[in-house]
C-alpha positions in Angstrom: 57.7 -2.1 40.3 61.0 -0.8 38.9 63.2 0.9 41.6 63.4 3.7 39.4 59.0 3.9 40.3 59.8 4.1 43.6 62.0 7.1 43.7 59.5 8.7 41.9 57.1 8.0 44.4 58.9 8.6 47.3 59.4 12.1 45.5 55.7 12.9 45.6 55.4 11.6 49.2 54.5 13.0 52.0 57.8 11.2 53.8 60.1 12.9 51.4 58.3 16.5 52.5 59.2 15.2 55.9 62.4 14.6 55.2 63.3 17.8 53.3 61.8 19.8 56.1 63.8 18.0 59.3 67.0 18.3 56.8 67.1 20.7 54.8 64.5 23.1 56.7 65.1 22.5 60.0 69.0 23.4 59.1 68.4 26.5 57.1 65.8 28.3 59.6 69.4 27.5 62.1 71.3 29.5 60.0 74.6 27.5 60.8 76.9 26.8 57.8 77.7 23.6 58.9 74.4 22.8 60.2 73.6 23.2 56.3 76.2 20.9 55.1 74.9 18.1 57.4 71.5 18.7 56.8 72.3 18.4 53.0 73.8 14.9 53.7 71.3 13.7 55.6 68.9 14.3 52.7 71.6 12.3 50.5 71.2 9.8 52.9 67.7 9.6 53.2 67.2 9.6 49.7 69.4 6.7 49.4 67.5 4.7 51.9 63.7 5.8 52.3 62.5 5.0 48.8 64.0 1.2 49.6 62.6 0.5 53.0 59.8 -2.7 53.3 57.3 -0.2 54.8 57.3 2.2 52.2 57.5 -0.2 49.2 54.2 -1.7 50.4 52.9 1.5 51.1 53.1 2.4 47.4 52.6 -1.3 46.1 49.2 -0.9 48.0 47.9 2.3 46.3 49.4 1.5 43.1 47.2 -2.1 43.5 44.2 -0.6 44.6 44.1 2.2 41.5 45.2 -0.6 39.2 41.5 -2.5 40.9 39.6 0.5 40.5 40.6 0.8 37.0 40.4 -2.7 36.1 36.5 -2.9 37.5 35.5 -0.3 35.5 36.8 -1.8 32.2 35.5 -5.0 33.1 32.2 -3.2 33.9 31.9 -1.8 30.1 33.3 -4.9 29.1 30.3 -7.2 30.3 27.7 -4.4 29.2 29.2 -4.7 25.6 28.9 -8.9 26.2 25.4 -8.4 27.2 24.0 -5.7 24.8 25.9 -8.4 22.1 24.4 -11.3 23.2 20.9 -9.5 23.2 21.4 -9.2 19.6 21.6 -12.9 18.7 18.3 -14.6 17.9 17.4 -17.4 20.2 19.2 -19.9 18.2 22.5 -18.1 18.8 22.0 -18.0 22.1 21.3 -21.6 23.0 25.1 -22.2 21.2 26.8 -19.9 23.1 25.5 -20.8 26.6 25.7 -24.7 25.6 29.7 -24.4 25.0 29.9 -21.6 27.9 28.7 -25.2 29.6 31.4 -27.4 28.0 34.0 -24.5 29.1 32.6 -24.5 32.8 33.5 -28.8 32.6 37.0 -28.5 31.2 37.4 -25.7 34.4 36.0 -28.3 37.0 38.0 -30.8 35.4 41.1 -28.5 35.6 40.0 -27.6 39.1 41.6 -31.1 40.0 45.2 -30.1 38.6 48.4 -29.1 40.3 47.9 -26.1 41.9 50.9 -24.6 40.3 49.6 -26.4 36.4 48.5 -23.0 35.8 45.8 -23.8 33.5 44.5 -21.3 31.4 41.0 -20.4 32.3 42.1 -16.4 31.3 42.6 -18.2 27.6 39.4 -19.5 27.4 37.9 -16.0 28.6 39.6 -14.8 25.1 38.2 -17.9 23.3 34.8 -17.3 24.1 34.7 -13.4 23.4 36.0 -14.3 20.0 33.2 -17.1 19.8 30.4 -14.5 21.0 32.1 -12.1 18.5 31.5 -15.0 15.4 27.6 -15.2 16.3 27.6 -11.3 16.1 29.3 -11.4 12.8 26.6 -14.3 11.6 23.8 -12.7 12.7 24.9 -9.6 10.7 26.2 -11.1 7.4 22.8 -12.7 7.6 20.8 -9.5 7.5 22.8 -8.0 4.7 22.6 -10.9 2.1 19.0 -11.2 3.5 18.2 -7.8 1.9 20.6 -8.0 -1.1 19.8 -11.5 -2.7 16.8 -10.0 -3.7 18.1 -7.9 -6.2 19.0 -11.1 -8.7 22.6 -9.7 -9.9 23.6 -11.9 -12.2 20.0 -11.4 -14.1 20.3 -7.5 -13.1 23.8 -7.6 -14.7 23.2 -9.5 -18.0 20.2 -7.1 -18.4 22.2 -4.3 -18.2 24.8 -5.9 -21.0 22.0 -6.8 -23.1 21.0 -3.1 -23.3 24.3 -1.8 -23.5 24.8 -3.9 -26.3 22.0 -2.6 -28.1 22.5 0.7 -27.6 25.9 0.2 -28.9 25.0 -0.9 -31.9 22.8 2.1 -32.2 25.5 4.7 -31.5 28.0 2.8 -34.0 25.3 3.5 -36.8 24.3 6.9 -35.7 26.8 10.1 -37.1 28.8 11.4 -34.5 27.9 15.1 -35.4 24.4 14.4 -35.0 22.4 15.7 -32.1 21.0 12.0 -31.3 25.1 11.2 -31.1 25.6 13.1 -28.0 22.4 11.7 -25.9 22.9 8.3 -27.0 26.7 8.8 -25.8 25.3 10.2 -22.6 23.0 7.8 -21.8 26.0 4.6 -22.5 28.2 6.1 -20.4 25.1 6.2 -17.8 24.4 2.6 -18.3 28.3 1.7 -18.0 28.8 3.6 -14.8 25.4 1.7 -13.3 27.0 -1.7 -14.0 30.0 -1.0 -13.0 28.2 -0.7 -9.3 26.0 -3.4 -10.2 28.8 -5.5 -10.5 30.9 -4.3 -7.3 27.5 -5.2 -5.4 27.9 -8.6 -6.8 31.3 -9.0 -6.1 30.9 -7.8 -2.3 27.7 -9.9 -2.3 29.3 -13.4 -3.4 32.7 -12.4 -0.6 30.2 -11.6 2.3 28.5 -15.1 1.3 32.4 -16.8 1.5 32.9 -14.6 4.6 29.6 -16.0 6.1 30.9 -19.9 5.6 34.2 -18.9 7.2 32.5 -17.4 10.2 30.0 -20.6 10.8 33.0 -22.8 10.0 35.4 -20.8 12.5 32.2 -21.3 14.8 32.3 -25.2 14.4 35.6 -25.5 15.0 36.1 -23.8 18.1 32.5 -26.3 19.3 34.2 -29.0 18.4 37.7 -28.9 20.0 36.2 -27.5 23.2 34.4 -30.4 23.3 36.4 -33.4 22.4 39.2 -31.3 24.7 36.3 -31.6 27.3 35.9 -35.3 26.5 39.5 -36.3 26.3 39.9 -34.5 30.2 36.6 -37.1 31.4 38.8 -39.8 29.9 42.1 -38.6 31.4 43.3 -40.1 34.8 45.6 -37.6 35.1 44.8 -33.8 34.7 47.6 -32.3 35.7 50.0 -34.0 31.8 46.9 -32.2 30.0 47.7 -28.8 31.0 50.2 -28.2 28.4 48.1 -29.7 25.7 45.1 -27.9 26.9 47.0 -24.6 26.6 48.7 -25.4 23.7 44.8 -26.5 21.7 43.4 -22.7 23.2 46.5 -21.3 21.6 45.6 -23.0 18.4 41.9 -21.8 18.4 42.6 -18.6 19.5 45.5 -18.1 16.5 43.1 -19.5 13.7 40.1 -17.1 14.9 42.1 -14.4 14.0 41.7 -14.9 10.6 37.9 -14.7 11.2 38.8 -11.4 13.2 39.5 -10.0 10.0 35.3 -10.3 10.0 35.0 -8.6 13.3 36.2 -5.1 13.2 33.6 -3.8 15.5 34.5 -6.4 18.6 36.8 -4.7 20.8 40.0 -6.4 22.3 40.0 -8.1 25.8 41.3 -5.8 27.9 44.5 -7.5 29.9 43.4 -7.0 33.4 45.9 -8.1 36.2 43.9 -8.3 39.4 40.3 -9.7 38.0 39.3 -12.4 35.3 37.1 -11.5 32.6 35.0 -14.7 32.4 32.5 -15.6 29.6 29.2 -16.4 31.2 27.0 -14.0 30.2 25.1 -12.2 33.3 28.3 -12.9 35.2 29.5 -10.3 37.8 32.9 -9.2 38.0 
């Protein structure tokens, strides 16, 4: 904490009401001018020196710890619920991926287990990896389930349909006379048709990027499977753990920067909350 933190602190504390009341009371109820004036300076002083003693710097590095717990288990309490109800989603497919590379992750953190104890591999990293990973089998599941309803509809025989009509009832206006009461239905009913492919079309379009956004996600997917895993195969190989730390860090921080253009397809997953006192994780059922 900033020394500034606790001044402010020490303000709301019950050792500054004890101080202010054996100074600055304790000398006022005398009376005494100069009784006043001392009991003024020994505030001064104790302001200068209270809010830095050891005692009282633990004292509020304590509280301010266990609130910053307590808050921190309750995000991390919705935070597995959301990982739960998401993973509940998937179909059984889905699943089996995500808890076979939780199991390659749980191998490359045995295998780290051996490091340095100061290597300070990046378990907290992987926790981010994974949610993104769980996040990419949401997005699947859901990009399926819209282009399962929409391919369906056929748009490019839907659209040329429509043009085909259009077409034809263009023809028709251009030979009928504008001031003739056909004139005005005909133009109504072209300017119907128009507006009808014009969203026609725009479901195509969104169609065609949701089917580009689905081989991104199941791309993204692969890629993150298969670095975990040769990273997993190259620490098996190692004979030292502690020279892959760096590189292990460095490949997380590659996967995590490329799934954020696959974020883009996520908008519903939260962010990790950054919790100092407790680690997320990324097995699901896992208890804080």
């Amino acid at each position: 904490m900033r020394r500034i933190d606790y001044f402010k602190a020490f303000l709301k504390s019950g050792d500054h009401a004890a101080l202010a009341l054996l100074t600055l009371g304790a000398t006022f109820a005398s009376g005494v001018p100069l009784a006043l004036v001392i009991g003024a300076a020994l505030y001064v002083v104790g302001w200068v020196y209270l809010p830095d003693r050891a005692g009282f710097r633990a004292k509020v590095d304590a509280r301010a710890d266990a609130a910053d717990s307590a808050r921190e288990a309750t995000a991390l309490t919705e935070l597995q619920a959301q990982r739960e109800k998401l993973f509940a989603m998937l179909d059984t497919a889905a699943r089996r991926r995500y808890e076979e590379l939780a199991r390659v992750c749980t191998d490359i953190e045995e295998q780290l287990s051996a490091a340095p104890a100061d290597a300070g591999y990046p378990t907290g990293k992987i926790d981010g990896l994974m949610w993104s990973y769980l996040g990419l089998l949401a997005t699947e599941r859901n990009l399926q389930a819209y282009l399962a309803k929409e391919e369906v509809e056929d748009f490019p025989a839907r659209i040329a349909a429509v043009e085909a009509d259009l077409a034809r009832l263009d023809a028709e206006l251009a030979k009928t006379a504008p001031e003739s009461p056909a004139y005005e239905g005909k133009f109504r009913l072209v300017g119907s048709k128009r507006e009808g492919l014009d969203a026609v079309r725009r479901r195509h379009e969104q169609f065609s990027r949701s089917l580009d956004n689905l081989a991104i996600v199941r791309a993204e997917q692969t890629r993150i499977e298969e670095q975990l895993k040769l990273l997993r195969a190259d620490l098996f190989a190692a004979q030292s753990v502690g020279q892959f730390t760096q590189r292990i860090s460095d490949t997380i921080d590659s996967l995590s920067t490329g799934s954020r253009v696959a974020a883009e397809l996520t908008p519903s997953m939260p962010e990790l909350p950054s919790l100092r006192t407790r680690r997320v994780g990324y097995k699901v059922g896992e208890n804080a």
